[in-house]
N, C-alpha and C positions, 0 to 999 in steps of 0.2 A: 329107189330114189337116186337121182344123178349125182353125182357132186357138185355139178357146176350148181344145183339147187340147193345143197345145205350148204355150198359157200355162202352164195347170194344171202340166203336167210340167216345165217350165223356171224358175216362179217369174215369169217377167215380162208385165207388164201385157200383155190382149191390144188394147188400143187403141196400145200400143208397137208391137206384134206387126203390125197394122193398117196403120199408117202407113209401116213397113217395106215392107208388100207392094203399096202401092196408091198409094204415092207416090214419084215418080221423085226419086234425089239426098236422100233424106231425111235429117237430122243424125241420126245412128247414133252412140248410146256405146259405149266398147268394154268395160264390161263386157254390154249386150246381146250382141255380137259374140262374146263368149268363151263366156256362156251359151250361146249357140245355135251353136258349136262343138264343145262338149263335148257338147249334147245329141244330136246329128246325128254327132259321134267323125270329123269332118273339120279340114282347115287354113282359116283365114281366107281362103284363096284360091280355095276353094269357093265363099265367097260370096259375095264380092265382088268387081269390075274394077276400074278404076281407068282413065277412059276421060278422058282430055284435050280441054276445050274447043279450038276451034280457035286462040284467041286464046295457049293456054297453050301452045303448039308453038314460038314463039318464047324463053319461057323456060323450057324444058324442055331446047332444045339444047344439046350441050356447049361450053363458054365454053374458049377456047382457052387454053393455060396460059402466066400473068406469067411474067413474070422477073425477078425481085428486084435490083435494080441496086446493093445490099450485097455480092452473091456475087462 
């Protein structure tokens, strides 16, 4: 598929459409995201990952739980 054809059929810019496919981590709005869910009739997880720098692995991990020293 072209892009200048899932512009046309989805409404959004194909220089959006562009930057999406040819640039790693690009700032994606989520109405693009929605658009181009309903056009394609998949889930958001279709299209995207959601992949963790390595620096982000430290605060991603689970944070061990307080204890409120009220109870």
């Amino acid at each position: 598929m072209q892009l200048q054809d899932l512009a046309s059929a989805t409404g959004l810019n194909r220089m959006t459409l562009s930057k999406l496919v040819n640039q790693h981590g690009p700032n994606v709005q989520t109405h693009v995201l929605d658009k181009l869910c309903s056009y394609f009739g998949c889930r958001i997880e279709d299209l995207v990952e959601h992949v963790a720098d390595a620096g982000d692995a430290a605060a991603a991990a689970p944070q061990p739980a307080t204890t409120n020293p009220r109870e």
